[in-house]
N, CA, C and O atoms as CSV, one atom per row, in Angstrom:
chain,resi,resn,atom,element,x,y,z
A,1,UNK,N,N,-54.140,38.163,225.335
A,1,UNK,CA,C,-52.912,37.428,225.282
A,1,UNK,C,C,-52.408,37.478,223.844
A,1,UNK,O,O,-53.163,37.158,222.926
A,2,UNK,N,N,-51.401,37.791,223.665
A,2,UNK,CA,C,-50.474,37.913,222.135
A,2,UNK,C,C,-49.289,37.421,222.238
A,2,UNK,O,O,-48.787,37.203,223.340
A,3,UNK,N,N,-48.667,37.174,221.095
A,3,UNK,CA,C,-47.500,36.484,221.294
A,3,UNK,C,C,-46.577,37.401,220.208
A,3,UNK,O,O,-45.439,37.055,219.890
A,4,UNK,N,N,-47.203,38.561,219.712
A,4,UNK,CA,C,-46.379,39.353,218.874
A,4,UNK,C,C,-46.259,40.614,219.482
A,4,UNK,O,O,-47.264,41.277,219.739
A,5,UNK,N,N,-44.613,41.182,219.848
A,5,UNK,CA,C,-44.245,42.281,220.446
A,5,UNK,C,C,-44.577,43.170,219.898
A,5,UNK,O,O,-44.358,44.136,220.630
A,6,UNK,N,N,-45.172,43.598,218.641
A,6,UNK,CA,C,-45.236,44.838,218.161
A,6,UNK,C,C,-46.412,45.140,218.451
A,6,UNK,O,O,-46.777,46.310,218.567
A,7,UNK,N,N,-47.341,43.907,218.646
A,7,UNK,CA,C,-49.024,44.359,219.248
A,7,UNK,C,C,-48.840,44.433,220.676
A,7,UNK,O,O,-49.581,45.190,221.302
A,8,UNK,N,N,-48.093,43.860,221.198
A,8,UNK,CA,C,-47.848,43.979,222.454
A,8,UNK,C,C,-47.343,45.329,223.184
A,8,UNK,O,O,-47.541,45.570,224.375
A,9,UNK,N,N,-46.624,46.213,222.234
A,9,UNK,CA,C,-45.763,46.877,222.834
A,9,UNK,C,C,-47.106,48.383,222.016
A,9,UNK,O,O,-47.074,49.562,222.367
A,10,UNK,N,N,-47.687,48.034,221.389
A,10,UNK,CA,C,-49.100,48.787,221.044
A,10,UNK,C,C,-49.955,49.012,222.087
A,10,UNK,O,O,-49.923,50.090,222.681
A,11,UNK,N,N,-51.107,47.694,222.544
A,11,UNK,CA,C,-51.623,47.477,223.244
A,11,UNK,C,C,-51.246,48.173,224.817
A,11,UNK,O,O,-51.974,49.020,225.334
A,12,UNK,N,N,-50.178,47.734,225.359
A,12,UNK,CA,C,-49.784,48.228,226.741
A,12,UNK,C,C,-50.324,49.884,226.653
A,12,UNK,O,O,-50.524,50.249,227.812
A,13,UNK,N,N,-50.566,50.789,225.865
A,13,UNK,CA,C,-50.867,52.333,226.430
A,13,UNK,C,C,-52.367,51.743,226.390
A,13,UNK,O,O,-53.087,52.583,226.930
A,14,UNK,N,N,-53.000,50.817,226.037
A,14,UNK,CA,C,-54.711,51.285,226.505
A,14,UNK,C,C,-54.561,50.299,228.359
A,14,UNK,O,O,-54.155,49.190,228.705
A,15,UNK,N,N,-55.085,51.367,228.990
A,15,UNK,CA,C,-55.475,50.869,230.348
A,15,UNK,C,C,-56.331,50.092,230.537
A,15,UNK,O,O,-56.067,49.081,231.187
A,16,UNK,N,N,-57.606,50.306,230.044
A,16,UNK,CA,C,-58.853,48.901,229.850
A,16,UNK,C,C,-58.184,47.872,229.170
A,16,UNK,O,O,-58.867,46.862,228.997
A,17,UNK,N,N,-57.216,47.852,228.805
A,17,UNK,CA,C,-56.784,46.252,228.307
A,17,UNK,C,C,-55.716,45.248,228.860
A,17,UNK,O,O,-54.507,45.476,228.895
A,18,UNK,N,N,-56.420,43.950,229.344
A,18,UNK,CA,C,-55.747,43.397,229.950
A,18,UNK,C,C,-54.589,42.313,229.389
A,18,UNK,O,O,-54.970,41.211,228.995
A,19,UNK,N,N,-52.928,42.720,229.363
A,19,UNK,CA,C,-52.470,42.109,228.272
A,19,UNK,C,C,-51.690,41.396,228.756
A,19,UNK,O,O,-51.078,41.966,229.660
A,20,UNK,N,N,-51.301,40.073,228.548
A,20,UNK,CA,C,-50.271,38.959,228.818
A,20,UNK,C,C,-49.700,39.007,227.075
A,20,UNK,O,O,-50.266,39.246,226.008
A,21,UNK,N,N,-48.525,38.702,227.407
A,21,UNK,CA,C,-47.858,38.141,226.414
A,21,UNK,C,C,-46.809,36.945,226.774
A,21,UNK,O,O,-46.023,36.680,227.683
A,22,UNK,N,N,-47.201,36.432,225.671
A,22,UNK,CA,C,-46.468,34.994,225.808
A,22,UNK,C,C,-45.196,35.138,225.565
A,22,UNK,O,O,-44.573,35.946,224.877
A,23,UNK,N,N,-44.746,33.857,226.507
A,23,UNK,CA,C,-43.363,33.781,226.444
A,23,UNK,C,C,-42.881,32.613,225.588
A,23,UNK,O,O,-43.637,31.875,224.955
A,24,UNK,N,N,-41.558,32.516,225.629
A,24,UNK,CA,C,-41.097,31.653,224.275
A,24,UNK,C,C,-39.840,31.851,223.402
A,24,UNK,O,O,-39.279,32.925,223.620
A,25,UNK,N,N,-39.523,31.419,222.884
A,25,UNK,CA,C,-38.535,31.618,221.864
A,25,UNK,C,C,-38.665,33.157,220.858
A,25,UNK,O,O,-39.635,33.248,220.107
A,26,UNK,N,N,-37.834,34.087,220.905
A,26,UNK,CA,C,-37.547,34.907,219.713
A,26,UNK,C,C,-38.031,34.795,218.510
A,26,UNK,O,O,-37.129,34.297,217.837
A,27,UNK,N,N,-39.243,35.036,217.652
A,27,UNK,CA,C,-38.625,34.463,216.191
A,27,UNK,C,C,-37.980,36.054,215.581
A,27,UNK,O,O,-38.830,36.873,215.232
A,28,UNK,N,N,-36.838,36.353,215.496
A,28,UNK,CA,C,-35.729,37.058,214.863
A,28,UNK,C,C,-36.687,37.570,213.672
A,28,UNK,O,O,-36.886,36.768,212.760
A,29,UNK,N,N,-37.402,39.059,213.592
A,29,UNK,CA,C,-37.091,39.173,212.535
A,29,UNK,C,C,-38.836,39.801,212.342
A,29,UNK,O,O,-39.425,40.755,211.835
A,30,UNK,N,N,-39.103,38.667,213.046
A,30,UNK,CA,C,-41.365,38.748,213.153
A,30,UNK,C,C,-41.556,39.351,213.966
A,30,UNK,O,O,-42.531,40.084,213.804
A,31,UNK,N,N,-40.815,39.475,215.343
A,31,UNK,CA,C,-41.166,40.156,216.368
A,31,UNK,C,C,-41.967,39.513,217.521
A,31,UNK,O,O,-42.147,40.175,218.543
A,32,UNK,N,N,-42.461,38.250,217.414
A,32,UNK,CA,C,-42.929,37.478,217.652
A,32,UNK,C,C,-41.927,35.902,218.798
A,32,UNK,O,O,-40.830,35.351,218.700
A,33,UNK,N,N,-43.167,35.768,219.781
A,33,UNK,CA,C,-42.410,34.454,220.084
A,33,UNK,C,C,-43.316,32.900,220.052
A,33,UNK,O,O,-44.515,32.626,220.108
A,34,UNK,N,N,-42.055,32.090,219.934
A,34,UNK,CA,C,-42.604,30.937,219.273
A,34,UNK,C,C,-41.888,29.694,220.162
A,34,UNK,O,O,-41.326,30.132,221.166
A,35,UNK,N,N,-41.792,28.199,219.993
A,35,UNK,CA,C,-41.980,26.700,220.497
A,35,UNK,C,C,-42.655,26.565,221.936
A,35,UNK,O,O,-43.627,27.153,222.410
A,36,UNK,N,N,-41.957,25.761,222.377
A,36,UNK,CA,C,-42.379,24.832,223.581
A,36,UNK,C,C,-42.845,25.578,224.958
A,36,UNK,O,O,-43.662,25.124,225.760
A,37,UNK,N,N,-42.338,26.482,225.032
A,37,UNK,CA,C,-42.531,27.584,225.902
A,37,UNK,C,C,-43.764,28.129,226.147
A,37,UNK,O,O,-44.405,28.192,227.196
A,38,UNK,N,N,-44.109,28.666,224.605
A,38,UNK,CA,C,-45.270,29.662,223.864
A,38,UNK,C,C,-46.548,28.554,224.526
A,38,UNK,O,O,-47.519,28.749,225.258
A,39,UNK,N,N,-45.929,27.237,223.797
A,39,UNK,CA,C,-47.171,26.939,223.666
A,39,UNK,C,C,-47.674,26.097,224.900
A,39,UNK,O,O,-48.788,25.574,224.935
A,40,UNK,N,N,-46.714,26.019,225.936
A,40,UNK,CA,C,-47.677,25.705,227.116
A,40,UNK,C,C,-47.669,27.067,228.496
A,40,UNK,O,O,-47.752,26.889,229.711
A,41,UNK,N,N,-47.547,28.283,227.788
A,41,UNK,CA,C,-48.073,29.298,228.194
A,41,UNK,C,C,-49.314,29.492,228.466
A,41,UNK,O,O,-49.904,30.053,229.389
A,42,UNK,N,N,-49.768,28.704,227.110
A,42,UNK,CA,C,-51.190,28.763,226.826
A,42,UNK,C,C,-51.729,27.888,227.276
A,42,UNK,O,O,-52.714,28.203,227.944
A,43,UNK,N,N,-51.535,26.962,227.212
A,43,UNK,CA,C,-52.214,25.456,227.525
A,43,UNK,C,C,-52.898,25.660,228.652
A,43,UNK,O,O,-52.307,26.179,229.599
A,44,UNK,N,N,-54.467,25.240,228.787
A,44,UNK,CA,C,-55.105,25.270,230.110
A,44,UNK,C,C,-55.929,26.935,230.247
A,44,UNK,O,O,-56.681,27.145,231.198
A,45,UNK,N,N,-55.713,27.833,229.367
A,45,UNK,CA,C,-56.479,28.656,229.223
A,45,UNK,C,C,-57.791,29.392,228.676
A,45,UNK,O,O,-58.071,29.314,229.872
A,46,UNK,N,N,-58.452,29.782,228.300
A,46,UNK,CA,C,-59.221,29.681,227.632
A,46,UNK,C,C,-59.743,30.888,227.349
A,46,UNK,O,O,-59.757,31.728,228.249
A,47,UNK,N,N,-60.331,31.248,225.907
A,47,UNK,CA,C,-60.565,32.996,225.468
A,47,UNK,C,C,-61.611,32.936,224.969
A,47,UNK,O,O,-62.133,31.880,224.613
A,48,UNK,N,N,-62.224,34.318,224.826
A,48,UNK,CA,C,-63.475,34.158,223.691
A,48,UNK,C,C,-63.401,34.441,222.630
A,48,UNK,O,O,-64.225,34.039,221.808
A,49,UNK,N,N,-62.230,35.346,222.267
A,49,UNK,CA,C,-61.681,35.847,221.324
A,49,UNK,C,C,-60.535,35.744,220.680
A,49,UNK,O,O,-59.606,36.466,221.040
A,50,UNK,N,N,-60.366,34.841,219.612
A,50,UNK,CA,C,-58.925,35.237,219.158
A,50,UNK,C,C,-58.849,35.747,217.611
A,50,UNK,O,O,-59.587,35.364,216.703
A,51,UNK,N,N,-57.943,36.561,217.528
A,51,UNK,CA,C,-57.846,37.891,216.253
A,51,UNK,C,C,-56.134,37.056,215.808
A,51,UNK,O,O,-55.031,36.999,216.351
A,52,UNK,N,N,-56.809,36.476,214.411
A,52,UNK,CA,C,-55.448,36.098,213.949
A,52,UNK,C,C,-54.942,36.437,212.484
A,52,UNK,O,O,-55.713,36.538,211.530
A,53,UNK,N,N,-53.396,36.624,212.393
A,53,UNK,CA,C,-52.916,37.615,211.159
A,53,UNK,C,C,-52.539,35.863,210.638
A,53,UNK,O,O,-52.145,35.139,211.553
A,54,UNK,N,N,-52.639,35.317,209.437
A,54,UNK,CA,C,-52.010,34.266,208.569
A,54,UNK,C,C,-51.101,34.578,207.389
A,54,UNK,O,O,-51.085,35.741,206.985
A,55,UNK,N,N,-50.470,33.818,206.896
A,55,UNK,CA,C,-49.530,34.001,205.380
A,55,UNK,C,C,-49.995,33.878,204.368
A,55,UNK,O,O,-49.649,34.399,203.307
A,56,UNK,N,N,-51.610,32.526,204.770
A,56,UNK,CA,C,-52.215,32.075,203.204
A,56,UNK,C,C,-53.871,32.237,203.801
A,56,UNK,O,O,-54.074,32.767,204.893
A,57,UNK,N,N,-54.603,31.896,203.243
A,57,UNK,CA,C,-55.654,31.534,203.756
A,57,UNK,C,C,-56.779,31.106,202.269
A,57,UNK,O,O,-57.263,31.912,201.475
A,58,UNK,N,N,-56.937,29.658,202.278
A,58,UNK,CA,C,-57.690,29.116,201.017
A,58,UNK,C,C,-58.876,28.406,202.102
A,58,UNK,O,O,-58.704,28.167,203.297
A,59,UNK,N,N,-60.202,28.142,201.225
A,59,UNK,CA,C,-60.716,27.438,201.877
A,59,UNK,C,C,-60.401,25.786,201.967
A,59,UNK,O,O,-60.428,25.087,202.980
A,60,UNK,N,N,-60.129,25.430,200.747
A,60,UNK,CA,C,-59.159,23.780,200.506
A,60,UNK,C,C,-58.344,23.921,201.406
A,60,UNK,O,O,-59.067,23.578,202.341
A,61,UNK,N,N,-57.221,24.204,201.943
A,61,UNK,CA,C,-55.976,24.618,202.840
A,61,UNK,C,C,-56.214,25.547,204.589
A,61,UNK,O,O,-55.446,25.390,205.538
A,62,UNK,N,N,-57.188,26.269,204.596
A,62,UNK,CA,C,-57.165,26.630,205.702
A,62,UNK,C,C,-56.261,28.171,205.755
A,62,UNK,O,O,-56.160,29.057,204.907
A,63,UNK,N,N,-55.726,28.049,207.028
A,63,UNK,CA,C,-54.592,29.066,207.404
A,63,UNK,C,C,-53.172,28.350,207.322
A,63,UNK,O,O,-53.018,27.216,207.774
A,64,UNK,N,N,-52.424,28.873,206.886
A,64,UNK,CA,C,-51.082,28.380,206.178
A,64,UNK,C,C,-49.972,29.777,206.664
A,64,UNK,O,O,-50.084,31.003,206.645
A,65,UNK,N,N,-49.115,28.999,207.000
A,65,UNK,CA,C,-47.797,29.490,207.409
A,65,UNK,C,C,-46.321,28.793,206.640
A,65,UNK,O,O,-46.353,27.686,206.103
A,66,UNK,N,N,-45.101,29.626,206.700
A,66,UNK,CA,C,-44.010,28.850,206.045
A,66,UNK,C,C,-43.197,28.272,207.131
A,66,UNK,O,O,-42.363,27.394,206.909
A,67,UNK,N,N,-43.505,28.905,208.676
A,67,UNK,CA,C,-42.930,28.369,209.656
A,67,UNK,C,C,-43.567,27.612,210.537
A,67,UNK,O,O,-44.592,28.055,211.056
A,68,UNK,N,N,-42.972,26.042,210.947
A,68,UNK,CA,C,-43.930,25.277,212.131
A,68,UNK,C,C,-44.012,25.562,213.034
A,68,UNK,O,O,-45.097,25.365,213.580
A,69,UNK,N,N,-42.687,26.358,213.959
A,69,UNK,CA,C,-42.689,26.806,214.927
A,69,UNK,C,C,-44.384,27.976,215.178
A,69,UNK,O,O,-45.358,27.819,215.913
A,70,UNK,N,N,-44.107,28.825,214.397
A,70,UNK,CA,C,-45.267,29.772,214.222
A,70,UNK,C,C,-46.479,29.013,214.128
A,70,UNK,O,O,-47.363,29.014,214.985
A,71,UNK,N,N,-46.492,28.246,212.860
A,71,UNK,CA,C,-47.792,27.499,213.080
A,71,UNK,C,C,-48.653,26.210,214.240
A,71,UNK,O,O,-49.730,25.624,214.353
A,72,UNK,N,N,-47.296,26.320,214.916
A,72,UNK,CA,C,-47.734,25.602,216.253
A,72,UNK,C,C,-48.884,26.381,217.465
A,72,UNK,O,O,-49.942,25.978,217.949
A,73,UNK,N,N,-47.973,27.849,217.677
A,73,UNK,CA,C,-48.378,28.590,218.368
A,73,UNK,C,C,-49.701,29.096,217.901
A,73,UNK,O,O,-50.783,28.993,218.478
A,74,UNK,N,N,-49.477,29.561,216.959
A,74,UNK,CA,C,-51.204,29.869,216.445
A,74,UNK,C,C,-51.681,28.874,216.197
A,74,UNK,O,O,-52.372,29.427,215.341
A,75,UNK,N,N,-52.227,27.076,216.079
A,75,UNK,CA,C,-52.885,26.295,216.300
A,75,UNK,C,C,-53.234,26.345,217.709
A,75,UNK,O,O,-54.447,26.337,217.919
A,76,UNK,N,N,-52.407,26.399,218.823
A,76,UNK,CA,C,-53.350,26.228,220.164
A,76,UNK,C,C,-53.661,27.933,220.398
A,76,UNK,O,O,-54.339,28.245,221.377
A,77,UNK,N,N,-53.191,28.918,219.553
A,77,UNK,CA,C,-54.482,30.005,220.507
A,77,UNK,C,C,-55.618,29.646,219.464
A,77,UNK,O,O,-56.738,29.670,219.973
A,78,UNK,N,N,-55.601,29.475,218.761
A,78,UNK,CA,C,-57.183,28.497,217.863
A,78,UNK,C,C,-57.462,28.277,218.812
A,78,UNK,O,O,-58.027,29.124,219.503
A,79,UNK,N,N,-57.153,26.888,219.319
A,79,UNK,CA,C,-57.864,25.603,220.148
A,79,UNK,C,C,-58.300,25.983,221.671
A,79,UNK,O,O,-58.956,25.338,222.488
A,80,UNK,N,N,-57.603,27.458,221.763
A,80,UNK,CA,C,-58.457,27.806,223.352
A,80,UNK,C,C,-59.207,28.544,222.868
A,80,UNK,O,O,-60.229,28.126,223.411
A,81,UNK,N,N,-59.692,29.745,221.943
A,81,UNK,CA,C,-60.396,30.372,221.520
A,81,UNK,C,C,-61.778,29.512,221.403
A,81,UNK,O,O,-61.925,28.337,221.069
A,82,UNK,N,N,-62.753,30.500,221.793
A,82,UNK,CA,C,-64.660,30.054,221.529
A,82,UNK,C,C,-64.975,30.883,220.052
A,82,UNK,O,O,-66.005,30.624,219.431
A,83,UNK,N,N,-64.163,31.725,219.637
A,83,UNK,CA,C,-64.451,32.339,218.337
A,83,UNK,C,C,-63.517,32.599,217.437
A,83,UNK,O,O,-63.043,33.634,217.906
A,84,UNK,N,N,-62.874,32.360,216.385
A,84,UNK,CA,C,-61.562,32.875,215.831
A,84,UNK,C,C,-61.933,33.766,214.214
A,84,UNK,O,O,-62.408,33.391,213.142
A,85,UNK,N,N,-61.511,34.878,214.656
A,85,UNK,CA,C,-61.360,35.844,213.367
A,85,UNK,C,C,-60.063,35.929,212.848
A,85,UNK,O,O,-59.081,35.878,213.589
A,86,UNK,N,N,-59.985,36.043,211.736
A,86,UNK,CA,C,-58.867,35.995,210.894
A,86,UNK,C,C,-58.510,37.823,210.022
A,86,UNK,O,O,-59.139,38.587,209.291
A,87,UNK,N,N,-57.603,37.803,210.460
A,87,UNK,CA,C,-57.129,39.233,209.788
A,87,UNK,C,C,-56.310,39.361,208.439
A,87,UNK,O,O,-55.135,39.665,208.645
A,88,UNK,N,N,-56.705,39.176,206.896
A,88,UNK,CA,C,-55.680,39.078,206.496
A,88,UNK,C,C,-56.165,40.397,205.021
A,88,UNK,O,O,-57.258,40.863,204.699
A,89,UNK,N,N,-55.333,40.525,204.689
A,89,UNK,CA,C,-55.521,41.590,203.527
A,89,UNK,C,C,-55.710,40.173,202.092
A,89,UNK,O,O,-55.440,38.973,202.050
A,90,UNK,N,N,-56.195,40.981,201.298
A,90,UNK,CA,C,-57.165,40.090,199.924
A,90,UNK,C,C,-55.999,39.397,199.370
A,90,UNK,O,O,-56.180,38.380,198.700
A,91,UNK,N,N,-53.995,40.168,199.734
A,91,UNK,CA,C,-53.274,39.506,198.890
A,91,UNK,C,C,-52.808,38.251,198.879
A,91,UNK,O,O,-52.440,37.601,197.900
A,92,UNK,N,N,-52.849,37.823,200.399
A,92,UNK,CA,C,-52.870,36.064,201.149
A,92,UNK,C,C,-53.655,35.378,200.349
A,92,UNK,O,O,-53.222,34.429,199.696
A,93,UNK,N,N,-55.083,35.829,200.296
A,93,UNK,CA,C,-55.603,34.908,199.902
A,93,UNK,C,C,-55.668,34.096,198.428
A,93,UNK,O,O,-55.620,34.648,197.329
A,94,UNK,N,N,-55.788,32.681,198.665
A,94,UNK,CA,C,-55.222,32.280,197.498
A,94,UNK,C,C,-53.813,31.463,197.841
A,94,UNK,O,O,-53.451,30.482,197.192
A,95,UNK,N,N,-53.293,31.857,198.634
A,95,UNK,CA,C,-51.941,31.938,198.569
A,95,UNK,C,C,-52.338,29.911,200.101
A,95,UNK,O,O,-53.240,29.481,200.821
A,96,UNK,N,N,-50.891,29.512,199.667
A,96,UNK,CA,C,-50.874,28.278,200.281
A,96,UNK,C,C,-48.932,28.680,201.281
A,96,UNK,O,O,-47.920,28.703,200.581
A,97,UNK,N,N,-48.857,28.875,202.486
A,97,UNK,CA,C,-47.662,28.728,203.146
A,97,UNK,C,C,-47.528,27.141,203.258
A,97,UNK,O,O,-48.414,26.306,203.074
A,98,UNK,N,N,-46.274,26.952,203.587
A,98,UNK,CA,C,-45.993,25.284,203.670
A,98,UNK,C,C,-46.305,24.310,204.554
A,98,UNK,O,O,-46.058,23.117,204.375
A,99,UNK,N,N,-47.053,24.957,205.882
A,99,UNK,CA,C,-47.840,24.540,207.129
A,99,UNK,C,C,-49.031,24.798,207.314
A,99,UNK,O,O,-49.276,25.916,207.765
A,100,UNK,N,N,-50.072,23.949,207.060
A,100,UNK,CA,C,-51.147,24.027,207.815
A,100,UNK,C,C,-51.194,24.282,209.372
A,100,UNK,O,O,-50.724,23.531,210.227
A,101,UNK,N,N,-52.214,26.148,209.704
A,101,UNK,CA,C,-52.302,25.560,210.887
A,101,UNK,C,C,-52.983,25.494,211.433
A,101,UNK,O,O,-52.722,25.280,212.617
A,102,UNK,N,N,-54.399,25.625,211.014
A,102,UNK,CA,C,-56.009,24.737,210.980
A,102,UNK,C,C,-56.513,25.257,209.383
A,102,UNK,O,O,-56.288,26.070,208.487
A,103,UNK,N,N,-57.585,23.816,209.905
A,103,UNK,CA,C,-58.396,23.748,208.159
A,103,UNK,C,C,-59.345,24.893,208.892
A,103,UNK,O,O,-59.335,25.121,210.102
A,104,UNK,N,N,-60.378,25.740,207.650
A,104,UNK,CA,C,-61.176,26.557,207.276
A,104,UNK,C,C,-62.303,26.535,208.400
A,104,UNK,O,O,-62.778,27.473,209.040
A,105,UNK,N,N,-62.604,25.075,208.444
A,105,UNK,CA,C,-63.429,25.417,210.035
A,105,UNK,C,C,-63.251,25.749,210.541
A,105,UNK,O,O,-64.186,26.513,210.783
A,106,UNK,N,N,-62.429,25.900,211.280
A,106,UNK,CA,C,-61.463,26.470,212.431
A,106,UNK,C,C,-62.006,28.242,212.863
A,106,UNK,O,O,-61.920,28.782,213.966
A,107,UNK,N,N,-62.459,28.722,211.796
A,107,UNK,CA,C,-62.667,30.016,211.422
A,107,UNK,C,C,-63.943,30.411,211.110
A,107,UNK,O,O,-64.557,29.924,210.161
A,108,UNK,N,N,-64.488,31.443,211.995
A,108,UNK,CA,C,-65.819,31.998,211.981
A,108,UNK,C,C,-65.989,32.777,211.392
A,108,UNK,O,O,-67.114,32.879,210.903
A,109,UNK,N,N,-64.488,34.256,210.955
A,109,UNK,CA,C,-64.778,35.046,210.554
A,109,UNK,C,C,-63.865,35.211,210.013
A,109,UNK,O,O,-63.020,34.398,210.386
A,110,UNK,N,N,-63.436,35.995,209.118
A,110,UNK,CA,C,-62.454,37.059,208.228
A,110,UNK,C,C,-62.669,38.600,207.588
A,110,UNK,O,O,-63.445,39.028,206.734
A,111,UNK,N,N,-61.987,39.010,208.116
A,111,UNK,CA,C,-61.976,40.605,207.678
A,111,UNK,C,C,-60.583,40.910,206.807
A,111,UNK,O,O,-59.392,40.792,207.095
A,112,UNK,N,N,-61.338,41.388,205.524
A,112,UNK,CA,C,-60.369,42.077,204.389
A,112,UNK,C,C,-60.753,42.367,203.861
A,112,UNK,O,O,-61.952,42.157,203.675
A,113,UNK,N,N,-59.695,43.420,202.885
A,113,UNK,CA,C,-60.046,44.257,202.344
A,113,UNK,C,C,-60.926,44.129,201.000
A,113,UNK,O,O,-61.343,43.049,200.582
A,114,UNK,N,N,-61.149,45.339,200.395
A,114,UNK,CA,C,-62.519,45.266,199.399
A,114,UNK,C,C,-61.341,44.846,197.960
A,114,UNK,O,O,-61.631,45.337,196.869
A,115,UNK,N,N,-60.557,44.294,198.022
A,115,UNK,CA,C,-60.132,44.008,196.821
A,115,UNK,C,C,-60.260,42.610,197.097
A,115,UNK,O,O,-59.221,42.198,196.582
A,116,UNK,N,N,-60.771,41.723,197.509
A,116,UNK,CA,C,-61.343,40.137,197.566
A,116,UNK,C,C,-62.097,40.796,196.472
A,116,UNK,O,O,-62.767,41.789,196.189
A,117,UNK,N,N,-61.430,39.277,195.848
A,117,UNK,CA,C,-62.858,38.617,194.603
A,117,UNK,C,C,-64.262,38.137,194.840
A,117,UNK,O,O,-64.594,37.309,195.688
A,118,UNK,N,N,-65.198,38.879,193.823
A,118,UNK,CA,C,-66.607,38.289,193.821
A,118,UNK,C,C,-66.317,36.743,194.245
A,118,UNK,O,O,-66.898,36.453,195.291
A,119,UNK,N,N,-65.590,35.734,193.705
A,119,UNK,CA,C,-65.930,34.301,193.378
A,119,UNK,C,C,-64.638,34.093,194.706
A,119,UNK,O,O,-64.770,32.884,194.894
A,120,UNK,N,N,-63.783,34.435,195.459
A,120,UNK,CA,C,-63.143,34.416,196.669
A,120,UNK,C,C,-63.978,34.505,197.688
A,120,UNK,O,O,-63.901,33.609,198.529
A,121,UNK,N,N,-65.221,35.847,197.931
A,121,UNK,CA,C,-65.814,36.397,198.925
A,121,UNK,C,C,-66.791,35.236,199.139
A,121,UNK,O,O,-67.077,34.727,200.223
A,122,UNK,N,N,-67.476,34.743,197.359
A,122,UNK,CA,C,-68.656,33.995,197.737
A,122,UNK,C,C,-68.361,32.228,198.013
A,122,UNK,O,O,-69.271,31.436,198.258
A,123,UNK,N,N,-66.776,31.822,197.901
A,123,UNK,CA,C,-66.113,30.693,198.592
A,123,UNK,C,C,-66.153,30.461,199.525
A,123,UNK,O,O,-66.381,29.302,199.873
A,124,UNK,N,N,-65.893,31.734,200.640
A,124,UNK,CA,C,-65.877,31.477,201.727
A,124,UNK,C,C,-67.223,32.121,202.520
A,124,UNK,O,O,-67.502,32.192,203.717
A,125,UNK,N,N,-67.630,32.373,201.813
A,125,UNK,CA,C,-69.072,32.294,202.291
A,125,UNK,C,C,-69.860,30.964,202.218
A,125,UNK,O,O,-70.596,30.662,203.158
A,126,UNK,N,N,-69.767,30.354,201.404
A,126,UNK,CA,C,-70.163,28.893,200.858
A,126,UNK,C,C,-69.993,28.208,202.242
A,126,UNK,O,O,-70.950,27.786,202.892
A,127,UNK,N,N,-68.370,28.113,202.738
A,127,UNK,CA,C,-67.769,27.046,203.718
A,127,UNK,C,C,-68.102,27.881,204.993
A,127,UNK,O,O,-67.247,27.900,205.879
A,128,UNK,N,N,-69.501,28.713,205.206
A,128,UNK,CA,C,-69.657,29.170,206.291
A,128,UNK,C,C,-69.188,30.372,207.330
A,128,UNK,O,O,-69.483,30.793,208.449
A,129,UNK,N,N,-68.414,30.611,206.417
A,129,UNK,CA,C,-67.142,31.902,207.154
A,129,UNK,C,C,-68.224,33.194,206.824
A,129,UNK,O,O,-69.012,33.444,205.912
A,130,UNK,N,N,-67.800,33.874,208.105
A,130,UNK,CA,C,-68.645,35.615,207.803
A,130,UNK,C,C,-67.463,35.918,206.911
A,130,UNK,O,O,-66.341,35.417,206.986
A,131,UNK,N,N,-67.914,36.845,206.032
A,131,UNK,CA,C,-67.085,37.694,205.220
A,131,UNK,C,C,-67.159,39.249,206.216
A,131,UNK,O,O,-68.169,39.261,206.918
A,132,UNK,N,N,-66.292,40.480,206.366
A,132,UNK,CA,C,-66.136,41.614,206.426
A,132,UNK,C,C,-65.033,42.032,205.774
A,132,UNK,O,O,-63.928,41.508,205.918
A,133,UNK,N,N,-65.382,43.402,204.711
A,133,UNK,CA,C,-64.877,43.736,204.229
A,133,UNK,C,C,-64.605,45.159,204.205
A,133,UNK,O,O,-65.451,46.049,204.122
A,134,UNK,N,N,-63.439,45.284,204.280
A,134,UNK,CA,C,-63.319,46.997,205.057
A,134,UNK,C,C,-62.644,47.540,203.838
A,134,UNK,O,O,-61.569,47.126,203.402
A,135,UNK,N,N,-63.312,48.431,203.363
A,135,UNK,CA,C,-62.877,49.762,202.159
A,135,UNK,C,C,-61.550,50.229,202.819
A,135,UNK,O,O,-61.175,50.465,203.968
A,136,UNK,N,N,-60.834,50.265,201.170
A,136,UNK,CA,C,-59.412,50.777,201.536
A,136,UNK,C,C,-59.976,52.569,201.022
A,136,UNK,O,O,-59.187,53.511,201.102
């Protein structure tokens, strides 16, 4: 289940994959859909997996977005997810968007790239998070 058309419109050529995409509001621009719609698309479902892209990601702050709408929708595929990985490249991090849209627990894993800092990598290792780090 995704709520962003460009993974969506990816995804559809593999046949082993079974894809819903959520419905919802347009967000113009992300490619993506977002409010009230989105988010009781979801409601009542439940995954083992969810793979999520953020704007910020600190361990003080969590995952951070500049939009609520957005950060709504990605708080409940969190909250149905049994595992949540985080996708973000080393330049987010650090970085604070103006919405929280879960704190650091929330998050089992993160994968980025090998330009994370020694004293970044071993932060969020501290607060429990797997680190993976994929060579550019």
């Amino acid at each position: 289940m995704v709520n962003d058309m460009v993974i969506a419109s990816y995804l559809e050529n593999y046949a082993d994959v079974n894809l819903i995409l959520v419905g919802g509001a347009v967000r113009r621009n992300f490619h993506c859909t977002v409010g009230p719609t989105a988010i009781r698309s979801l409601e009542g479902l439940n995954v083992d997996k969810a793979f999520m892209a953020t704007n910020g990601i600190t361990v003080k702050k969590g995952l951070t977005t500049p939009d609520f709408n957005q950060a709504e929708v990605k708080k409940t595929m969190i909250d149905i997810a049994s595992e949540v990985t985080v996708l973000s490249d080393s330049s987010k991090i650090r970085n604070n968007g103006f919405v929280q849209i879960v704190p650091i627990a929330a998050v089992q894993r993160l994968i980025t790239d090998d330009k994370i800092t020694e004293s970044d990598l071993a932060e969020f290792e501290a607060a429990g998070i797997e680190v993976c780090v994929a060579k550019l």
